[in-house]
N, C-alpha and C positions, 0 to 999 in steps of 0.2 A: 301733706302727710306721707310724703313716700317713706318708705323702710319701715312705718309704722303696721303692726297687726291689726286687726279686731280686738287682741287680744289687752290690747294698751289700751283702751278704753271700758275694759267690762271692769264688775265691781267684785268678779271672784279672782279677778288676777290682780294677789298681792305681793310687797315684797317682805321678803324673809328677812330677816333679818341675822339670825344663826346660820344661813348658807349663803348670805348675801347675794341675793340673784331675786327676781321674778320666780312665782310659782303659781297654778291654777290650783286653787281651794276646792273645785268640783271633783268629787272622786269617778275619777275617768276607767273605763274599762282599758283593755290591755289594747283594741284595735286605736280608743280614740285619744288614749296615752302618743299613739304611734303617729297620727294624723296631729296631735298638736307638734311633735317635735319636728316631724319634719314640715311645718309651717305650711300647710296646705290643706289646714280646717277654717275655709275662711265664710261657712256657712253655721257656726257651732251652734246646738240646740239649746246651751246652755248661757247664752250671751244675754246680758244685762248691762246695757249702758249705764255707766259710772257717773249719774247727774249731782253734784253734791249740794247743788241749789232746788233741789224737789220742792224739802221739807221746808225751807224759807219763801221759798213762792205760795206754797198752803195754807202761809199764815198770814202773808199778806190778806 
């Protein structure tokens, strides 16, 4: 997984599609706006891994 973030797995980073690019959906304050760009939020409080097999394993 190298070059890869935290960020490539959470389920609030989605892509845009009108600015064609990745974007984080959590409305971030202006420090942790600053800390995601320059790639060195590799602790964020807001991370939720992106499982899309949850709700299918629950009904098994």
């Amino acid at each position: 997984m190298k070059g890869k973030s935290h960020c490539d797995c959470c389920v609030y980073y989605v892509y845009d599609e009108e600015y064609n690019c990745y974007d984080c959906q959590v409305d971030l304050d202006e420090d942790e706006m600053m800390r995601f760009l320059s790639r060195s939020y590799d602790n964020c409080p807001y991370f939720r891994f992106n499982d899309e097999y949850k709700t299918a394993r629950k009904q098994m």
